[in-house]
Structures are given as C-alpha cells and as structure tokens.
N, C-alpha and C positions, 0 to 999 in steps of 0.2 A: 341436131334440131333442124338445119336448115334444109338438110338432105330429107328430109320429114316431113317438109311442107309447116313447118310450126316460126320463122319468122326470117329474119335476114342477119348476115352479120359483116364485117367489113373485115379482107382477110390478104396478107400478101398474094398477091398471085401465085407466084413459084407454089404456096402450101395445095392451091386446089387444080393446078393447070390440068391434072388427070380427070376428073370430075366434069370440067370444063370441057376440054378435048369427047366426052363419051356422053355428053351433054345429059350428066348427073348435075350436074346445076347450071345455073343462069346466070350472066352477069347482066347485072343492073345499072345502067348510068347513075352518076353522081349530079346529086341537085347542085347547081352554083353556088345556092346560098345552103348557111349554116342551118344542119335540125338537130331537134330535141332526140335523144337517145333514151329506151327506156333499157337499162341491163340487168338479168336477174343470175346470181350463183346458187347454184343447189350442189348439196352433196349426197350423199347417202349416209343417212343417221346412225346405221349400223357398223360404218368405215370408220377408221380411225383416222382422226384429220392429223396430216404427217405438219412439221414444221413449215414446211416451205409452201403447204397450204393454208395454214396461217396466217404466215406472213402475205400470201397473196389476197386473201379473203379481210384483211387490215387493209391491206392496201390501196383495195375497193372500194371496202366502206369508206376511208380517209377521201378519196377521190370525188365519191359521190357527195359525201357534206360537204364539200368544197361548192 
C-alpha cells in the first residue's frame, strides 16, 4: 500500500533499506508529539484464515478497544 501511494506506515528500517536506497520510498520525519493512528486489516474472503492469522487479527482488535 505504501509503495502505491495509498498511505504511510511505521516500519524497521533494516525491512525497507532497499526501497529507500532506489528511492521506491520516502522517509518521513517523525512529529515530536504523539498522533492518532488510523489501522485497517483486510484479508481476502475467499482465503482461508490460517490460525496465526487469527490469532493476529484478536490481537488487533483487542488492541484497538483498548
């Protein structure tokens, strides 16, 4: 998605340093102060959702009603 121009996301460096390096993306400064995050998970309806994405898609939800 972000390689898509569809929004930003907050990421180790080491995962995108090639991206970065061939300037397939940008890095953005970090605001000082704390912001709002909006996060969305999709899967594909026709997939079958394996355990461990389950347990990550609980883990989300649990996170965000907090």
């Amino acid at each position: 998605c972000v390689m898509a121009n569809t929004g930003v996301t907050y990421l180790p460096r080491f995962t995108v340093e090639k991206e970065l390096r061939a300037g397939l993306l940008q890095e953005l400064p970090l605001s000082p102060r704390p912001e709002t995050l909006s996060a969305a998970c999709a899967h594909h309806s026709g997939k079958v959702i394996t355990p461990a994405m389950e347990l990550f898609i609980q883990s989300l939800r649990e996170s965000l009603d907090a």
